[in-house]
Residue frames relative to the residue before (quaternion, step in Angstrom):
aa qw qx qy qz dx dy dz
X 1.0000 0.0000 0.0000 0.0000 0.00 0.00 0.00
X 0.2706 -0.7913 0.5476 0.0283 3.35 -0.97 0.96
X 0.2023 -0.8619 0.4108 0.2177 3.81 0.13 1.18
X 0.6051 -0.6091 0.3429 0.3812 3.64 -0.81 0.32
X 0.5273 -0.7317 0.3184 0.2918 3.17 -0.52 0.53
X 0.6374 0.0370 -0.0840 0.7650 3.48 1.51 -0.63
X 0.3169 -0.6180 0.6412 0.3263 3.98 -1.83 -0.12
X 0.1785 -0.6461 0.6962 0.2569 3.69 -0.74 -0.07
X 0.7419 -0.5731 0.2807 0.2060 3.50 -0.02 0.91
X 0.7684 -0.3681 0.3118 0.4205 3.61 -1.27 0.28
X 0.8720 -0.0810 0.2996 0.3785 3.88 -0.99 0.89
X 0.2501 0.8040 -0.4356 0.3181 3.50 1.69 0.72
X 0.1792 -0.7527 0.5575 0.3010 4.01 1.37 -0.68
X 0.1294 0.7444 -0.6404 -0.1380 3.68 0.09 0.51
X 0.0564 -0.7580 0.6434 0.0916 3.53 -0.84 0.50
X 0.7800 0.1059 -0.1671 0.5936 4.10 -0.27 -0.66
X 0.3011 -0.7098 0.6032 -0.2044 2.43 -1.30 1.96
X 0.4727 0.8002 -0.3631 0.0661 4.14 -0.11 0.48
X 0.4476 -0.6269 0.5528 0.3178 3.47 -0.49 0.62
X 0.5566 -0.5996 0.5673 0.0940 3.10 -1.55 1.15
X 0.3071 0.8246 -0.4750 -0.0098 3.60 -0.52 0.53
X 0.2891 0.7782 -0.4509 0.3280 3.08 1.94 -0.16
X 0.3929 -0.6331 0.6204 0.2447 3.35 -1.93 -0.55
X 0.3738 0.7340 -0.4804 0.3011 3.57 0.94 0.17
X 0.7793 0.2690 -0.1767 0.5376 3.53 0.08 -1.69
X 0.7334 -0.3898 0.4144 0.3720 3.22 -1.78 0.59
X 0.8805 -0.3732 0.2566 0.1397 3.17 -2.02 1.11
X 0.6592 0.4156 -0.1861 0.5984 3.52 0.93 -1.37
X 0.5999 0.3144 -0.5051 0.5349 4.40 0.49 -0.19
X 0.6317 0.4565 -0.6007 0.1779 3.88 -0.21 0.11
X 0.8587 0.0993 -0.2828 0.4157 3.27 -1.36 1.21
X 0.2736 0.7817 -0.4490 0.3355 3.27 1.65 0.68
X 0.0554 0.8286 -0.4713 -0.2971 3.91 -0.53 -0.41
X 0.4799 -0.5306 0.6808 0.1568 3.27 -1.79 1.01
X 0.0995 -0.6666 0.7292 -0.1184 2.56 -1.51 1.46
X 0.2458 -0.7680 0.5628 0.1816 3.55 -1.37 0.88
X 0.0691 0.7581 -0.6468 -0.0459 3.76 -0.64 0.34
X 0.5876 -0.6900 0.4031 0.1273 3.14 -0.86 2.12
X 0.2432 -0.7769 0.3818 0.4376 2.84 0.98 -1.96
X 0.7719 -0.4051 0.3452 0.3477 3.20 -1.58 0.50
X 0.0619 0.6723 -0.7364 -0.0434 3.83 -0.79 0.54
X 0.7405 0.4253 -0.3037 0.4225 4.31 0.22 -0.21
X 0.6453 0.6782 -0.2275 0.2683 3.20 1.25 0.56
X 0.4598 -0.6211 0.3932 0.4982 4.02 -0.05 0.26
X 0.7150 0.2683 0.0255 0.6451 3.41 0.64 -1.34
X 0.3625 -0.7869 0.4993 0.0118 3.24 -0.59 1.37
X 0.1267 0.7924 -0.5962 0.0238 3.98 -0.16 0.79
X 0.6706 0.4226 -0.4958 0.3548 3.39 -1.89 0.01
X 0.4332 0.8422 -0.2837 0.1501 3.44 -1.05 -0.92
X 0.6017 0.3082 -0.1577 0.7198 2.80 2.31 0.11
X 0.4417 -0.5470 0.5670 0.4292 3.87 -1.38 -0.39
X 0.0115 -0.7174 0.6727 0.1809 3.35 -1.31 0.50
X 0.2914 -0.6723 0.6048 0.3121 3.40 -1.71 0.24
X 0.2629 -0.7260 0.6354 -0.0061 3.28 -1.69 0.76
X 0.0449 -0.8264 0.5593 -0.0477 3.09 -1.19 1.50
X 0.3231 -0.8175 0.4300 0.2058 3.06 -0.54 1.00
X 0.4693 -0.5880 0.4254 0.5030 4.12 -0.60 0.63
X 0.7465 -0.2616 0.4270 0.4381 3.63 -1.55 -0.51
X 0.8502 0.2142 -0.0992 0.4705 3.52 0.18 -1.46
X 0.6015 -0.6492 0.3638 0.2905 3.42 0.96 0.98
X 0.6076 0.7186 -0.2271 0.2506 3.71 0.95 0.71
X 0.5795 0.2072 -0.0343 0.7875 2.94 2.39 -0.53
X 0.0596 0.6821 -0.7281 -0.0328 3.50 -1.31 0.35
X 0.1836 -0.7291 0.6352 0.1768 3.30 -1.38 0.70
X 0.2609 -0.5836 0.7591 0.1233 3.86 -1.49 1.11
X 0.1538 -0.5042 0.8480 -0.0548 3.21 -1.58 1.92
X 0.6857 -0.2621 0.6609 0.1560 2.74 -2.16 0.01
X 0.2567 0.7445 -0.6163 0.0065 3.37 -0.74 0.51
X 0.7507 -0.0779 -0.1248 0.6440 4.41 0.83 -0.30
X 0.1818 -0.8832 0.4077 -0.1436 2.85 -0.91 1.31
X 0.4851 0.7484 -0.1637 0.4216 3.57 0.11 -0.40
X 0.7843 0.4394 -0.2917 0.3265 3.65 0.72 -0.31
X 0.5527 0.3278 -0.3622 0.6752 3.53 2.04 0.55
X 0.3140 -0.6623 0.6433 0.2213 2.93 -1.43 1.07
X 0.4180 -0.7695 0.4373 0.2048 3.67 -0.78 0.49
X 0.3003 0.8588 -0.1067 0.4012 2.93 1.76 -0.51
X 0.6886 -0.2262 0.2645 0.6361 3.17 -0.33 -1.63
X 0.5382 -0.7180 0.3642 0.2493 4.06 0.75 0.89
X 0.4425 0.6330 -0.5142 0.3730 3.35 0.89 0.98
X 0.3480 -0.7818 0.5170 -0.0206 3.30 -1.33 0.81
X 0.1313 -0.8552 0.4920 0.0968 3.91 -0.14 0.99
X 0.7734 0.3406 0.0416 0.5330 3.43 1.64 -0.43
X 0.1301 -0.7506 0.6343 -0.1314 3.85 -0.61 0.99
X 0.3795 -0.7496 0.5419 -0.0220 3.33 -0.08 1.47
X 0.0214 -0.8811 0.4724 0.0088 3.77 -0.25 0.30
X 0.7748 -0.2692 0.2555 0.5118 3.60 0.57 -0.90
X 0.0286 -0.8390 0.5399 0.0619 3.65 -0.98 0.67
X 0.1266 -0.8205 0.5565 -0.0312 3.11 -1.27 0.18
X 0.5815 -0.6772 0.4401 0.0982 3.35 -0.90 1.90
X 0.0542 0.8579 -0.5080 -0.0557 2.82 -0.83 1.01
X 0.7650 -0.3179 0.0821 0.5540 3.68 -1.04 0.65
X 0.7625 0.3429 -0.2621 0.4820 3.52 -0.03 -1.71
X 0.7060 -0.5834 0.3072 0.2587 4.09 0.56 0.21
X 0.4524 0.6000 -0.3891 0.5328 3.14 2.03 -0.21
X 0.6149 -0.5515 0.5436 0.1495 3.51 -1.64 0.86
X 0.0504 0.6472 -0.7418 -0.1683 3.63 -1.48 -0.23
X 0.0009 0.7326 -0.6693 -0.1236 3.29 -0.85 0.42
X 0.3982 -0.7964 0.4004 0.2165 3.30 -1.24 0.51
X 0.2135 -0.7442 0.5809 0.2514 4.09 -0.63 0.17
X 0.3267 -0.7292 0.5950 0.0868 3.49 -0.88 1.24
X 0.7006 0.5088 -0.2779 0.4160 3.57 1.24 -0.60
X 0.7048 0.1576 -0.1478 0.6757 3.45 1.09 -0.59
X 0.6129 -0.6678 0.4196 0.0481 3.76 0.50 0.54
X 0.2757 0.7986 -0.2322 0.4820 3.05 2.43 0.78
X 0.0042 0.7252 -0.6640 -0.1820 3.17 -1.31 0.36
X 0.1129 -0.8315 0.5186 0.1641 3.38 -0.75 0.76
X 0.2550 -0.7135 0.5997 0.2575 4.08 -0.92 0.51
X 0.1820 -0.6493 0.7383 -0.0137 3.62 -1.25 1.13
X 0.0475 0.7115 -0.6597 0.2373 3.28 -0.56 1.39
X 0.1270 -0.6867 0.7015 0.1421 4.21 -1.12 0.52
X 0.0449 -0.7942 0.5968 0.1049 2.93 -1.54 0.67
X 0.7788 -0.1268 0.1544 0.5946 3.37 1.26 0.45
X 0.3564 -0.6674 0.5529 0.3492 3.08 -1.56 0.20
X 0.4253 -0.6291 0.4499 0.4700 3.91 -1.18 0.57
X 0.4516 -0.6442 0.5212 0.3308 3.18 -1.67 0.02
């Protein structure tokens, strides 16, 4: 048996899956992959609900899951305005991600840090 290298978490639903290859976001997201997790709906404690990004080490043994859009579970009082769904790269390197709950598309695009 061969253990996974990272977990994306309890009943997250990952569904859109894509390597980075664009050129927009800083250096360290190329060939990184985004992942969407819809979220949990059968759960006490409610998880996922955002996109995360995932890097894998060099020798293909560790990956780390950051956070990358966030914001559409409150943790709080476990309500949810939003259901991530699926994304897709686009030429100039800027993201769409989609919102199954309100039937959005959103564009995730970087232009820099501020000074």
């Amino acid at each position: 048996m061969t253990l996974p290298v990272a977990v994306l978490g309890p009943h997250g639903s990952a569904l859109g899956t894509r390597f980075y290859t664009g050129k927009m976001f800083p250096a360290e997201y190329k060939d990184s992959l985004f992942i969407v997790r819809k979220g949990s709906w059968n759960r006490t404690k409610k998880f996922g609900y955002d996109v995360v990004n995932v890097r894998i080490s060099p020798d293909n043994k560790s990956a780390k899951v950051t956070p990358f859009l966030t914001g559409f579970l409150d943790d709080k009082d476990e309500a949810f305005w939003g259901r991530p769904a699926y994304l897709l790269p686009m030429a100039d390197g800027s993201l769409l991600v989609s919102d199954e709950q309100l039937g959005a598309i959103y564009r995730v695009s970087y232009t820099g840090k501020k000074s």
